[in-house]
N, C-alpha and C positions, 0 to 999 in steps of 0.2 A: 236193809242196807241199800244204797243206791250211789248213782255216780255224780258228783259234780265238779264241772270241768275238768274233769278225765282224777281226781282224787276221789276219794273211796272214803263215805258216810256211815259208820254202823251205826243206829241205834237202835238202843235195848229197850228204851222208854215202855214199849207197845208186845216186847217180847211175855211170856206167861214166866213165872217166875222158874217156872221148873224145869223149861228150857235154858235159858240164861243163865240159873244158879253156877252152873260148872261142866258148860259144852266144852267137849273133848277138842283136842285139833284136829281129828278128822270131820267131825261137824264143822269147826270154823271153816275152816278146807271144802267144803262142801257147799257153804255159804259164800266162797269166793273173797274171804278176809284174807287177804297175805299181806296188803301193806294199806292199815286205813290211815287216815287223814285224822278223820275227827270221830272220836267215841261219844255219844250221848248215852249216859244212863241215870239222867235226873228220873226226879220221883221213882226209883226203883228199891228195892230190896237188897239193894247192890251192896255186898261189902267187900273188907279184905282180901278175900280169897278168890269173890268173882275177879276186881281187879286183876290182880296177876294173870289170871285166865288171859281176858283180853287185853290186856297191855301185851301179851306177847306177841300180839299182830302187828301191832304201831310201831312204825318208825317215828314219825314228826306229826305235828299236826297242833290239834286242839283237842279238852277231854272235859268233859260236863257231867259236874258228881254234884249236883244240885241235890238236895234233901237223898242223900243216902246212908250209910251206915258203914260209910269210909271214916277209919279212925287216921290217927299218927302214923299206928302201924302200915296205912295201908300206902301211905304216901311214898313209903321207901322205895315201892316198886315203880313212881315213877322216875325215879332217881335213872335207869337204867334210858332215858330217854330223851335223850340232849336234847333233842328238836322239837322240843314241846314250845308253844310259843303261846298258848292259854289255854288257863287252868280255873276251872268253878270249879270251887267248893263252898258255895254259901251253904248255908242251912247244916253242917256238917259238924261229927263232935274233932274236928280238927281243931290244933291250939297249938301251942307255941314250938313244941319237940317236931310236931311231924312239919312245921314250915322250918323251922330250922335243916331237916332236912330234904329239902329241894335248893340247896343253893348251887347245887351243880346243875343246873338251868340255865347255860348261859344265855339264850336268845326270848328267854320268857318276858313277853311284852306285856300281857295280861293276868293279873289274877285279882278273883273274887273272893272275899274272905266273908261276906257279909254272914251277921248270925252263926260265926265260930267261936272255940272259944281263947282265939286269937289275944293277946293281951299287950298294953304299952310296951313291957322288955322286949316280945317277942319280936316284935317290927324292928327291932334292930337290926335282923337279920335279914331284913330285906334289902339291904344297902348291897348284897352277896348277886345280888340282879342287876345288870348293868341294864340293861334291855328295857328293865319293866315302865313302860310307859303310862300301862292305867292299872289305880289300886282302887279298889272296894271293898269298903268297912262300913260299909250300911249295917243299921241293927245289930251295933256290938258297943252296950253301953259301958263295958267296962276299958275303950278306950276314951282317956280322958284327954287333958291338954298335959298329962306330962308324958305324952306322946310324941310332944311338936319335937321337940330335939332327935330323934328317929328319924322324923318325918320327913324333915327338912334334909338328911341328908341322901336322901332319893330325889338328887336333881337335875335328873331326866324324866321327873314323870310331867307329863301334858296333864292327867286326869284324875283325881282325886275325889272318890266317892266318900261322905263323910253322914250321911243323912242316917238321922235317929243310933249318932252316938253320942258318946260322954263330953265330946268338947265342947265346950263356953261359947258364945258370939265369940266372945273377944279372943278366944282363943283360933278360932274361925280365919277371924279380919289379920290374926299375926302369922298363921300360917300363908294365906293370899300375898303378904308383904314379902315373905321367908322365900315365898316360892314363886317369883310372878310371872310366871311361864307356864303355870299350873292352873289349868281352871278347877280350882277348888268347888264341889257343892256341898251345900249342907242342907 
């Protein structure tokens, strides 16, 4: 854990699993977690129930579940935590129920969905994010271009990660047209 500019970083990345698995709150407590900013616990062992452990420290912030074994389930618990303003989940067996449920996210500017298992329907529910300024679906081939109609009505996003999915060029260049305030890549 450490401090930057006076907010509060935990991460688990470097912790031994057997620690992290399910530290008590007097542990947290003891590590000086009462109101962190940003959770890292990519590449970890990290699931559902670690989750909730440390989501009970976080007010607001950012949280980084890069390759962990956060399901749908485990998304509910961020539900509890308005002030979240970005969220990775690449590499995650998340899909379309557990992003359905975070649309009580109102200031979420950021999320990573790349390599879930995210689908065309589900991104409809993205439109429930007013906020969300950048999306990432890198490495999710089963969005295609009957995406674009979802897509296009996120128009507020500036940032649009699209690399090594399902969509066409030409589905590409109609999205850049639909959206031209978005820097689309692909």
């Amino acid at each position: 854990m450490s401090s930057l500019g006076g907010t509060t970083y935990f991460d688990c990345s470097d912790l031994p699993d057997w620690v992290r698995a399910r530290a008590s709150d007097e542990t947290l407590e003891s590590w000086g977690i009462a109101k962190v900013f940003t959770v890292n616990l990519q590449k970890t062992n990290a699931d559902d129930e670690d989750l909730k452990v440390i989501l009970g420290r976080v007010h607001y912030g950012r949280i980084f579940l890069s390759y962990t074994k956060i399901t749908d389930d485990g998304l509910e618990h961020l539900t509890t935590l308005p002030q979240l303003d970005t969220i990775v989940l690449d590499h995650t067996e998340v899909g379309d129920e557990g992003l359905s449920s975070l649309s009580s996210l109102p200031v979420l500017t950021t999320l990573d969905l790349s390599g879930t298992a995210v689908t065309n329907d589900g991104l409809l529910g993205l439109q429930e994010f007013p906020a969300l300024k950048t999306l990432v679906l890198m490495d999710n081939p089963q969005i295609t271009d009957a995406a674009i109609g979802n897509l296009v009505l996120l128009s507020n996003l500036e940032r649009l990660h699209l690399e090594n999915s399902g969509l066409t060029k030409e589905g590409i260049m109609d999205l850049r047209k639909l959206l031209p305030d978005c820097e689309v890549m692909d």
